[in-house]
C-alpha positions in Angstrom: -4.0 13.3 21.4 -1.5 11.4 18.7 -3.6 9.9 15.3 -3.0 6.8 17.1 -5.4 6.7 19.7 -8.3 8.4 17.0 -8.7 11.8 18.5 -9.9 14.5 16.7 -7.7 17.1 15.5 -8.1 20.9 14.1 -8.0 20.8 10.8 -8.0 24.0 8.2 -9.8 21.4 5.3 -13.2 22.7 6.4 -15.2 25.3 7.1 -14.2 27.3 10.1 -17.1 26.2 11.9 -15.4 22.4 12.3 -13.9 22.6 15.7 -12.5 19.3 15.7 -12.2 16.3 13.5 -11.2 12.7 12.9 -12.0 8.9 13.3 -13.8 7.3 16.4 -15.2 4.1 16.9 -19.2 4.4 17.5 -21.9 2.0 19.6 -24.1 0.6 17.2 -27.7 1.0 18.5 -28.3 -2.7 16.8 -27.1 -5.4 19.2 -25.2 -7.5 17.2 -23.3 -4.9 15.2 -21.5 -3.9 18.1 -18.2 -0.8 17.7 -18.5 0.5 14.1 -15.9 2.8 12.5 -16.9 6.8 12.3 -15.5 10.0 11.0 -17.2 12.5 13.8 -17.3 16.2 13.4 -17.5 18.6 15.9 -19.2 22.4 16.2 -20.2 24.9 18.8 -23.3 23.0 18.9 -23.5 19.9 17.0 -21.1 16.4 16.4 -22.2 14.6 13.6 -21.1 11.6 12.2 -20.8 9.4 9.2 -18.9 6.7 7.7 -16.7 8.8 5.3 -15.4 11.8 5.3 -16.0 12.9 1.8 -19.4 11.6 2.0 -21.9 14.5 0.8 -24.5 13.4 3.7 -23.8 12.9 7.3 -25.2 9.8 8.3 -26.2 11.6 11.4 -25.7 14.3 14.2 -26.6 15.2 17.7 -27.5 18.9 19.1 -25.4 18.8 21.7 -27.5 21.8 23.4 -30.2 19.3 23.9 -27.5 16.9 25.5 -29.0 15.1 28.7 -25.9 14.1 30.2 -22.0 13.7 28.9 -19.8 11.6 30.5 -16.5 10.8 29.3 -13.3 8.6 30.2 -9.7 9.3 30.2 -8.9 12.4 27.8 -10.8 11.6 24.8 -12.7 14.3 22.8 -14.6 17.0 25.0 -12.1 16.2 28.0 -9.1 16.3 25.7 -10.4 19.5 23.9 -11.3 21.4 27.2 -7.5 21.4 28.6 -6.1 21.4 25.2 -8.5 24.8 24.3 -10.0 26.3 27.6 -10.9 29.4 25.5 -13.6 26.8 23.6 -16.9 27.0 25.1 -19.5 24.0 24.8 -23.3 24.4 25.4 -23.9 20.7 27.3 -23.8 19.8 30.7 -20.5 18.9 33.1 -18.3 16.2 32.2 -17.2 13.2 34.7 -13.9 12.0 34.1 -11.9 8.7 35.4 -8.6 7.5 34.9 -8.1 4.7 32.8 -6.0 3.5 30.1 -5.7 4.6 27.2 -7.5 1.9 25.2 -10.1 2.2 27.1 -11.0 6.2 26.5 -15.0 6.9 25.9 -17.5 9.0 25.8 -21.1 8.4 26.2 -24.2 10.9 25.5 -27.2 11.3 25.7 -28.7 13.4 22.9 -31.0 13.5 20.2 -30.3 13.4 16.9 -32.9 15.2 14.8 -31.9 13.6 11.4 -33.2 10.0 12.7 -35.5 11.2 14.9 -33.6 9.0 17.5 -32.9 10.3 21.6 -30.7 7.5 23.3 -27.3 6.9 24.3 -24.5 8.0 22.1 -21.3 5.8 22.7 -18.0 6.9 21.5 -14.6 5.5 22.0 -10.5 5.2 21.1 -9.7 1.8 19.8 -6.1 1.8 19.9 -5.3 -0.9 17.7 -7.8 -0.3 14.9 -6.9 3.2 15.0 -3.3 2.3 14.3 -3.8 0.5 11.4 -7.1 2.8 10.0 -4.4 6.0 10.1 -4.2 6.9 6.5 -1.2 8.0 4.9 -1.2 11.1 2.9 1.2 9.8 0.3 -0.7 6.7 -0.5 -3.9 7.9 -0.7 -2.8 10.7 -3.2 -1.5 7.8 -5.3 -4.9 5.8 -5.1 -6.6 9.2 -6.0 -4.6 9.3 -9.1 -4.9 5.9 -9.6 -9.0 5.7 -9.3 -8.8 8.1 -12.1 -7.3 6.4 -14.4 -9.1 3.6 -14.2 -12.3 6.0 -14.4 -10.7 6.7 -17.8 -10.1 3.4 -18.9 -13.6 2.4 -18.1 -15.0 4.7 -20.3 -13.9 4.0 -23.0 -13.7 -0.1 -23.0 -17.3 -0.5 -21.6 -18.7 0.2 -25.6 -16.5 -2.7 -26.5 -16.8 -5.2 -24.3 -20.8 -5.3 -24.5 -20.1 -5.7 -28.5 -17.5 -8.8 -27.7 -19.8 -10.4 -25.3 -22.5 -9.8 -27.5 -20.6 -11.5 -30.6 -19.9 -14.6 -27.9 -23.3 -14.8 -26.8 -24.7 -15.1 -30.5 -23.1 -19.1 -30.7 -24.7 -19.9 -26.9 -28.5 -19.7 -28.6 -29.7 -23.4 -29.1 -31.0 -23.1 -32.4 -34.0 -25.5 -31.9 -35.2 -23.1 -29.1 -34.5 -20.0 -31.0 -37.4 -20.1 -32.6 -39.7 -20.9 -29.5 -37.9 -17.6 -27.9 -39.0 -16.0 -30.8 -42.6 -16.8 -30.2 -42.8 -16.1 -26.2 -40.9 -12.6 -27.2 -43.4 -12.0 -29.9 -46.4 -12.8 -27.1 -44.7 -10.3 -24.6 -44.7 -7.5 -27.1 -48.3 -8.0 -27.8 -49.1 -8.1 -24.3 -47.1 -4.9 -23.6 -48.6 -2.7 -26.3 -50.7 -0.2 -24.1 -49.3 2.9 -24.9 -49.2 3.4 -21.1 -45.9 2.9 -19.4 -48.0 1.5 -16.1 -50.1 -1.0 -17.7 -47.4 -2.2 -20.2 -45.3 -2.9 -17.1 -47.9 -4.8 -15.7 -48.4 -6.8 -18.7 -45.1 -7.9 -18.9 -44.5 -8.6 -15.5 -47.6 -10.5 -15.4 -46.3 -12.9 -18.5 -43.1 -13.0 -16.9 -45.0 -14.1 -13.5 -46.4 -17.2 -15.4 -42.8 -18.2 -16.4 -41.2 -17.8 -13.6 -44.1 -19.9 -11.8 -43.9 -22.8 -14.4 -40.4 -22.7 -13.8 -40.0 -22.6 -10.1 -39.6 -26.0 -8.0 -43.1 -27.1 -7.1 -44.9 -24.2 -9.1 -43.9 -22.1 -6.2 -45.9 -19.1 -6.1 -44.3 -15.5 -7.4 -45.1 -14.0 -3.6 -43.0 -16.9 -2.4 -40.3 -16.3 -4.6 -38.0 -13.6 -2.7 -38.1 -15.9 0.0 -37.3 -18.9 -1.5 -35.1 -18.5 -3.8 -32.0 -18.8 -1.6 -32.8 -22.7 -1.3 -34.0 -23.7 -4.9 -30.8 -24.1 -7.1 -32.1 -24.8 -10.3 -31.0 -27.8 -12.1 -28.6 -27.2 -14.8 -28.2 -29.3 -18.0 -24.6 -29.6 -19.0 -24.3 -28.5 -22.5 -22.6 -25.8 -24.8 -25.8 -23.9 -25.1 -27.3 -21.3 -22.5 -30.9 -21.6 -21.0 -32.2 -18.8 -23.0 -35.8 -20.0 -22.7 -35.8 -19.7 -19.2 -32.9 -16.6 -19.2 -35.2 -14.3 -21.5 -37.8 -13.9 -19.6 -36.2 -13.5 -16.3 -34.8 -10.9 -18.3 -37.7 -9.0 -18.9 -39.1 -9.2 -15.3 -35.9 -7.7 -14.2 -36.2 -5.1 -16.9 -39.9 -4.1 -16.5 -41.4 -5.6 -13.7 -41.8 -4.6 -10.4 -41.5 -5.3 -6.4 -41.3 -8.8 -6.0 -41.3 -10.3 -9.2 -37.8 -8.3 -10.0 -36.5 -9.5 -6.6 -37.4 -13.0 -7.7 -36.3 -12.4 -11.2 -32.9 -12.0 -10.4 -33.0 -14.9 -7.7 -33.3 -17.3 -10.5 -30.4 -15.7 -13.1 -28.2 -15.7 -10.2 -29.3 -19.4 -9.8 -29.0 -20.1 -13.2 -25.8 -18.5 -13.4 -24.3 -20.7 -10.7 -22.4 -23.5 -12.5 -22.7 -23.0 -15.5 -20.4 -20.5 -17.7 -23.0 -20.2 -20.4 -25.3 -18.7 -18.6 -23.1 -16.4 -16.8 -22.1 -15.0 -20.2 -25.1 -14.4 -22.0 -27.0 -13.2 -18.8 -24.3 -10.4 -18.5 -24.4 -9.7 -22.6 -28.0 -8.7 -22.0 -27.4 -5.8 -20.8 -28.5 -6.5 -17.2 -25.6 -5.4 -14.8 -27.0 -1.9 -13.8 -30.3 -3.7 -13.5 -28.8 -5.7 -11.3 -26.8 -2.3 -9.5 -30.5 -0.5 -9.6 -32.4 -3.1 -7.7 -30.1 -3.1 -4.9 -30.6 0.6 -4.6 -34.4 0.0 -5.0 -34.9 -2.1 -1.8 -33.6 -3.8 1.1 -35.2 -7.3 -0.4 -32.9 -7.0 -3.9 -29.9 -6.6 -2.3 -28.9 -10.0 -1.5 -30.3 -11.4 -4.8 -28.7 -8.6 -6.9 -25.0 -9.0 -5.3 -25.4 -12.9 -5.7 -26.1 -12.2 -9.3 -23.3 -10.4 -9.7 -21.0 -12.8 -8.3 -22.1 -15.6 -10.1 -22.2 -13.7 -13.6 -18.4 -12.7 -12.6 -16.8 -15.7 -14.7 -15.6 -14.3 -18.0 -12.7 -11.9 -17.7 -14.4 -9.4 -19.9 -18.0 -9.6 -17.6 -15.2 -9.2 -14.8 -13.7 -6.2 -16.1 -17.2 -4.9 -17.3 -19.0 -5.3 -13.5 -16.1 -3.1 -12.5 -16.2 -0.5 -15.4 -20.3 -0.4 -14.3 -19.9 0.5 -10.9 -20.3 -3.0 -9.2 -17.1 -2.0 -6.5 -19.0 0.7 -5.5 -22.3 -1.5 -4.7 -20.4 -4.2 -2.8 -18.2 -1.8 -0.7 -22.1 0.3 0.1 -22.8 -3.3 1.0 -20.0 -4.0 3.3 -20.6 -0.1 5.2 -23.7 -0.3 5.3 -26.8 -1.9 7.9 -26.5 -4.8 5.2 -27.9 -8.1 6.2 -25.1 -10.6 6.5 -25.9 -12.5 3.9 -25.9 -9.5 1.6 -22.2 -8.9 2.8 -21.3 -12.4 2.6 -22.3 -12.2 -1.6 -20.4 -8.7 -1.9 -17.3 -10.5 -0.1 -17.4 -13.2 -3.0 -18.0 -10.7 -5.7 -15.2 -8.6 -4.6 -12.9 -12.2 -4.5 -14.2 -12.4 -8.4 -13.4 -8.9 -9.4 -9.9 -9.2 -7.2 -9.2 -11.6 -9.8 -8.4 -9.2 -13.0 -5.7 -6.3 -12.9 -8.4 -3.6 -13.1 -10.5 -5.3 -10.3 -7.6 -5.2 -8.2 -7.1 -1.3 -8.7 -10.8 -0.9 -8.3 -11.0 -2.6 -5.0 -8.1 -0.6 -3.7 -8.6 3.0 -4.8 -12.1 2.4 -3.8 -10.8 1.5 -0.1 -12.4 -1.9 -0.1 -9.3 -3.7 0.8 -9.9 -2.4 4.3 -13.4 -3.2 4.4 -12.0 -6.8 3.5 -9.7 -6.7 6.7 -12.5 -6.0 8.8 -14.5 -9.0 7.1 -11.7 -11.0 8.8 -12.8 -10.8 11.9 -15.9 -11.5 11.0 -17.6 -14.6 13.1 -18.7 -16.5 10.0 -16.3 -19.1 8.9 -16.9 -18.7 4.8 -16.8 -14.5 5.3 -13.5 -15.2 7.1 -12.4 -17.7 4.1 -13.5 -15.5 1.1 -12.3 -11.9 2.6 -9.0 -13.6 2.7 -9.4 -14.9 -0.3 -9.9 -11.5 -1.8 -7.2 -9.9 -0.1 -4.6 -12.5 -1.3 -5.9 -11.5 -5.1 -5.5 -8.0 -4.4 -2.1 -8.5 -3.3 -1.2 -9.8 -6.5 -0.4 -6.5 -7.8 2.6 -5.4 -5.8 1.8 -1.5 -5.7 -1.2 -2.6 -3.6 0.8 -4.1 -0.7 1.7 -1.1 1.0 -2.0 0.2 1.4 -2.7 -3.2 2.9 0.1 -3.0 5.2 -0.9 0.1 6.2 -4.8 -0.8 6.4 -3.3 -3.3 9.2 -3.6 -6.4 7.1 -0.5 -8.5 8.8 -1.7 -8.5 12.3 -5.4 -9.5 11.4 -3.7 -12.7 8.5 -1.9 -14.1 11.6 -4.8 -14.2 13.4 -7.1 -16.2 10.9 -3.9 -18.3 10.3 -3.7 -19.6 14.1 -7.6 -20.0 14.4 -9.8 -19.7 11.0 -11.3 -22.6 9.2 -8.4 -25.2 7.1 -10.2 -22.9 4.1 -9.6 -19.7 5.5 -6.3 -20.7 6.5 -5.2 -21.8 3.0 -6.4 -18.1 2.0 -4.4 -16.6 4.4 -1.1 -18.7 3.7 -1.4 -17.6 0.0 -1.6 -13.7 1.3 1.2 -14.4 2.9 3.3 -16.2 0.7 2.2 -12.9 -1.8 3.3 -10.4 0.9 6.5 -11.9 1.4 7.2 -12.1 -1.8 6.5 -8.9 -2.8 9.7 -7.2 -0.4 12.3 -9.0 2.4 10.9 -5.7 4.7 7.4 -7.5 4.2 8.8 -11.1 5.4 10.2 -9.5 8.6 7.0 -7.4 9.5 5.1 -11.1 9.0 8.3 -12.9 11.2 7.6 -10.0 13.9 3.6 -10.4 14.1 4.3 -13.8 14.4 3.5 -15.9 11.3 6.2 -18.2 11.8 5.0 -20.7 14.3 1.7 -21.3 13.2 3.1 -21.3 9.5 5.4 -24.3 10.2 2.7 -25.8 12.9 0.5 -26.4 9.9 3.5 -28.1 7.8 3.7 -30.4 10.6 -0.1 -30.9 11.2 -2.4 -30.6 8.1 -2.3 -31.9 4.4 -3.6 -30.7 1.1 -4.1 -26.8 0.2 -3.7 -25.4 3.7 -0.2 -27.6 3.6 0.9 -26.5 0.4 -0.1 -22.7 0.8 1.8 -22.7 4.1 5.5 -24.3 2.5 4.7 -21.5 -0.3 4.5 -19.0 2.2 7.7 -20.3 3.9 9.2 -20.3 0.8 9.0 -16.8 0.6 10.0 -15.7 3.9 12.9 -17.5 3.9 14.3 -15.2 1.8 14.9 -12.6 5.2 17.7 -13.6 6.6 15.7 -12.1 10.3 13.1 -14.7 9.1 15.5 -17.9 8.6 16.9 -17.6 11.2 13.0 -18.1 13.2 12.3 -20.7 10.9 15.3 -22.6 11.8 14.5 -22.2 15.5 10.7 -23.3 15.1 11.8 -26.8 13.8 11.1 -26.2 9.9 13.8 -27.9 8.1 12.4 -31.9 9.3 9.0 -30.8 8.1 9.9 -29.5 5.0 12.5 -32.3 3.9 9.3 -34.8 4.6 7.1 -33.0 2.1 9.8 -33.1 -0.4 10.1 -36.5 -0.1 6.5 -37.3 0.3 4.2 -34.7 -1.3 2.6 -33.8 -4.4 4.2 -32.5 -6.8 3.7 -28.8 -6.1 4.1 -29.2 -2.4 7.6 -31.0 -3.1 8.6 -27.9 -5.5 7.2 -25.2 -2.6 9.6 -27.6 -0.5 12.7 -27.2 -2.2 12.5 -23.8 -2.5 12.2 -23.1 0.7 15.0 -25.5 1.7 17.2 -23.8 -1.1 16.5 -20.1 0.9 17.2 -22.2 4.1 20.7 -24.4 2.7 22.5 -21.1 2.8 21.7 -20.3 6.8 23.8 -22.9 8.3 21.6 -25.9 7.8 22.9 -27.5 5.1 24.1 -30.9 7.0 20.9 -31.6 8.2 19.1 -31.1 5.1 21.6 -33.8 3.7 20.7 -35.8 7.1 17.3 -36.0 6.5 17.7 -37.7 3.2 16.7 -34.8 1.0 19.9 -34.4 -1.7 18.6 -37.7 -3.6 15.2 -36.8 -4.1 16.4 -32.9 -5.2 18.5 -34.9 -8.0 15.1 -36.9 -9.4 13.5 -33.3 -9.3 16.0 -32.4 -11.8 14.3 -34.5 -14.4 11.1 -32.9 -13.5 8.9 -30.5 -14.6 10.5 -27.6 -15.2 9.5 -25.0 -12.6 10.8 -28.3 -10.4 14.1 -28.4 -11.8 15.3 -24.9 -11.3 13.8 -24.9 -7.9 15.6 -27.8 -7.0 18.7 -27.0 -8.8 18.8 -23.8 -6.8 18.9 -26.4 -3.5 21.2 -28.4 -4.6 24.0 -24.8 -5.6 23.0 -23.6 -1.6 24.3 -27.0 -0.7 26.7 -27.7 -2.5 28.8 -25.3 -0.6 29.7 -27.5 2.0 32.6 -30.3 0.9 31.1 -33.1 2.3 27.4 -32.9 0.7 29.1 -31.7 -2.6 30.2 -35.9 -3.0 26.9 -36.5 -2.0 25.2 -34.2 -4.9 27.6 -36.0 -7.1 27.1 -39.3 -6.1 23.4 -39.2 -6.5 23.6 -38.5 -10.2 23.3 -34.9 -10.2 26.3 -34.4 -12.7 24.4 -35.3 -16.1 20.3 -33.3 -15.0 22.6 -30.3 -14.5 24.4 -30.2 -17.7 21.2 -30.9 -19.7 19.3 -28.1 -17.7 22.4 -25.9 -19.2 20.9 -26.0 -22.5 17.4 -25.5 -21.4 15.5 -21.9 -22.3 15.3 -21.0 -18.7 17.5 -18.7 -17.7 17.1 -18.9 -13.8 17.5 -22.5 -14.2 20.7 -22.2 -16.6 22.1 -20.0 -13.6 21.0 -22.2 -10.9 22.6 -25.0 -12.7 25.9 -22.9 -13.7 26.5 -22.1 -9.7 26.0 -25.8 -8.8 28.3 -27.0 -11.5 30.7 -24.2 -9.9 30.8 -25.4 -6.5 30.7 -29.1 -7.7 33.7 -29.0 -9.8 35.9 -27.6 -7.0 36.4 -31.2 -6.0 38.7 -32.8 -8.6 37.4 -35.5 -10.3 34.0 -34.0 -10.3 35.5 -31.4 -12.0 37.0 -33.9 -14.9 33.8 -35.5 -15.2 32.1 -32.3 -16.0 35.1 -31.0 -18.8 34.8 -34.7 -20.0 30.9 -33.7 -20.8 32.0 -30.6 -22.6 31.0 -28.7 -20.3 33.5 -26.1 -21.0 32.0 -25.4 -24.6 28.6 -25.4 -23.2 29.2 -23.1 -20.4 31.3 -20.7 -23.1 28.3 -21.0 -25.6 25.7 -20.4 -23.0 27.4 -17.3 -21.8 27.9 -15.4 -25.0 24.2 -15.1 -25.3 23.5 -15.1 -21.4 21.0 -12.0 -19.4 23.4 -10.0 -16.9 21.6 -12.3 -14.0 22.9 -15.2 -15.4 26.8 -14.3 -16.4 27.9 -14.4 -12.9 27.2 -17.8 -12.6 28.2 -19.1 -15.8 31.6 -17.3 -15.7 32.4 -18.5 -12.0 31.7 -22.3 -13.6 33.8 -21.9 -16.1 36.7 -20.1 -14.2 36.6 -23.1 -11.8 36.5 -25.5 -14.4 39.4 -23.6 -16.4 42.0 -24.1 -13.3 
């Protein structure tokens, strides 16, 4: 059976004992956690399964010689192995087999698996589509290998540094008229944790940190309350340059040395205090507390959604960002996002990983570590804000271009359309940014987003919606348009009307995503209507713009400009005297944009003798002499038409 359809292949990896091998999709015995992703492995007498192959612990296995019944459907597995290898011999009971399609191949069992003590039924099953896109490609995950070690390196050796720097910034967020009051409560915690044993100087502490956190919980709230309520009681934060160290200290030191609840609670209340308020989010994280933090989720099923939030919301300063990572935070959230977690524990790693997706080495952490595919899963999650953030994450992961490709591969395009067409106006926004990223990064990437069907729902929105969701979709277009494929769909879906209208009535970043996508567009036959619409004069006031908005809309005005009658038009609008002032800008994309313009404009005569009469000639001559090779083209074709 092909890799496609996840069936399990001999392999020589392992030892000879491993029949067969490979991905399958598995029956969660939970009811809401439905099919779950598994790498199964097969003996003479036992399949186990678990959720990574180079996992040291299987995360279970069945004796298949205890097997009740096996029946299977279409040639998946034992079906597929029994005519492939008739020589093979299995110890379980006769298998029932029906044809049916191919996505639709499954085997059930019923066995007992001695590792979880657990006899049931023991679904398996091909899942064409997520088998497709879950096939992993030799090539890049030898350069992710190479990659996660080099960050491993990097790591190393920055962690020492960082803590110093935080702790150097964290020195001027101490309100001196509480420093001393610190001083005092610190000095009371020592004396009550001076028995010399460890058990009873615990308690001490945690019972001083107990009082604290009770005087400083909403409605004295009780400490056995605390893990419960903590979720709802943001604490009030007072707006000023100094962090709450009176109340941060000795959450501190219940997270340190306390115990059970009272840590749970403890880090309830820094993650609240961290929300909000960039103070506290630094000098929480230049105590020393992130593998406190990492510990307490591994310590109990009650810490983990307390200890991810933490995280999160302590994830504000680059260096805490790159520091979380350096720690081991990646590999905390993406345990999070495999594991049985509660869904409000992988809602919080979702928005830590959208933090850490943020900085360069967050971005390689995420990816070498494979958690950009856990984030395409989180996609399809049912909860609107999962949905939103995941593709939130992915977009910042695709910042870096080498991590396209294992996105691509992971089966990221098909899964973006789908949020785009029915996700929340947030999610969607998210989405349109991935996309606009993707296409960005490579034409191939535009097509393969043109071809899963982006386009329609990508100009639906320029028609329908307003704000961020708006603006990330004409960015997206933007991009695309580069392909010709892709302009050509555009074109047909009824872009150009919508696009001209945000140029002439958005904000000012939605009128520069406009005329950059009308600038890919002018060049595809659909220059006349773009004049139609009434787009050339407002392209000439963008020339006196900001300047991102000049060279994007001199670019426009160069594509159109190469048909006779709209080059009168550019002219008569005043675009004569923006241009030759954008000539002696520093930008050099906008000196070339403006150098093609003036080009095609001067190829009518007296536009021509109103440019020399400028002096244009010296200032195209100068500009040239000191000109980048992507900029000489331009500037010599300007002055060769000016020079006739």
């Amino acid at each position: 059976m092909a890799n496609r359809e996840r069936a399990l292949s001999q392999s020589s990896l392992y030892p000879q004992n491993v029949i067969l091998e490979g991905w399958l999709a598995k029956l969660s015995p939970a009811m809401m956690k439905g099919w779950q992703k598994r790498f199964v492995r097969l003996d003479s007498t036992k399949l186990y399964y678990m959720k990574d192959p180079s996992s040291k612990e299987d995360s279970g296995y069945i004796e298949l010689e205890r097997a009740g019944y096996v029946e299977s459907k279409g040639e998946l597995l034992f079906t597929h192995l029994i005519v492939q290898f008739p020589d093979l011999h299995f110890p379980f009971c006769k298998l029932t087999e029906s044809v049916c399609s191919t996505a639709d191949k499954k085997l059930k069992i019923w066995a007992y698996d001695p590792k979880r003590k657990d006899e049931r039924a023991y679904e398996f099953k091909a899942d064409t589509e997520v088998a497709e896109a879950e096939v992993d490609d030799p090539a890049i995950e030898a350069a992710l290998e190479e990659r996660r070690k080099a960050l491993l390196a990097k790591g190393a050796a920055r962690k020492v540094e960082i803590m110093e720097e935080l702790r150097e910034k964290a020195k001027a967020l101490i309100d001196p008229t509480a420093a001393k009051k610190a001083e005092e409560e610190a000095k009371r915690a020592r004396e009550l944790a001076t028995p010399i044993n460890s058990n009873v100087r615990s308690a001490a502490a945690e019972r001083f940190a107990r009082g604290l956190v009770q005087k400083e919980a909403a409605g004295q709230m009780m400490i056995n309350d605390a893990a419960k309520r903590w979720k709802g009681s943001i604490l009030a934060v007072k707006k000023t340059a100094y962090a709450d160290t009176e109340k941060i200290d000795p959450l501190i030191q219940v997270l340190q040395l306390g115990s059970g609840t009272a840590k749970v609670a403890a880090a309830g209340a820094l993650a609240n205090l961290a929300l909000g308020k960039d103070e506290n989010k630094l000098y929480i994280a230049a105590q020393d507390v992130i593998t406190n933090f990492l510990e307490l989720y591994k310590e109990s099923e009650a810490g983990q959604h307390p200890s991810l939030v933490a995280l999160a919301n302590i994830a504000g300063d680059d260096m805490v960002k790159d520091l979380l990572v350096y720690e081991g935070a990646v590999e905390t959230l993406k345990d999070s996002l495999t594991s049985n977690s509660p869904a409000e524990s992988k809602g919080a790693a979702v928005i830590l990983a959208v933090n850490l997706a943020s900085r360069d080495d967050g971005r390689e952490a995420l990816v070498t570590h494979g958690v950009h595919k856990l984030l395409i899963q989180a996609m399809k999650s049912e909860a609107p804000e999962v949905k939103s953030n995941a593709a939130a994450a992915v977009a910042n992961i695709a910042f870096f271009k080498d991590n396209c490709d294992p996105m691509i591969k992971a089966g990221v395009i098909p899964v973006l359309v789908s949020v785009l067409q029915e996700g929340t106006d947030s999610a969607k926004s998210n989405v349109c940014l991935a996309l606009s990223i993707l296409s960005a990064t490579s034409v191939e990437n535009a097509v393969l987003l043109e071809e899963a069907g982006a386009v329609v729902p990508l100009v639906e929105h320029l028609k329908t919606t307003s704000g961020n969701v708006q603006l990330s979709a004409c960015q997206a277009i933007a991009n695309m348009a580069c392909a010709k494929q892709v302009k050509v769909a555009l074109t047909e879906a009824g872009v150009i009307e919508p696009l001209v209208s945000i140029l002439c009535n958005g904000s000012a970043p939605a009128q520069r995503s406009a005329a950059a996508g009308l600038a890919n567009l002018a060049n595809a036959g659909n220059e006349e209507k773009i004049a139609e619409l009434g787009a050339i004069p407002v392209l000439v006031g963008l020339l006196t713009s900001q300047p991102a908005s000049r060279v994007t809309a001199a670019k426009a005005l160069a594509n159109l400009a190469s048909v006779d009658v709209i080059r009168t038009q550019i002219t008569e609008a005043g675009a004569i005297l923006p241009l030759m002032n954008i000539l002696n800008a520093e930008q050099w994309d906008g000196v070339a944009a403006c150098a093609l313009a003036l080009a095609r404009l001067s190829l009518d005569a007296p536009t021509k003798k109103k440019i020399i009469e400028m002096k244009g000639l010296d200032i195209l001559s100068k500009r040239l002499k000191s000109a980048p090779p992507e900029a000489q083209a331009s500037l010599a074709s300007a002055l060769q038409n000016l020079a006739i």
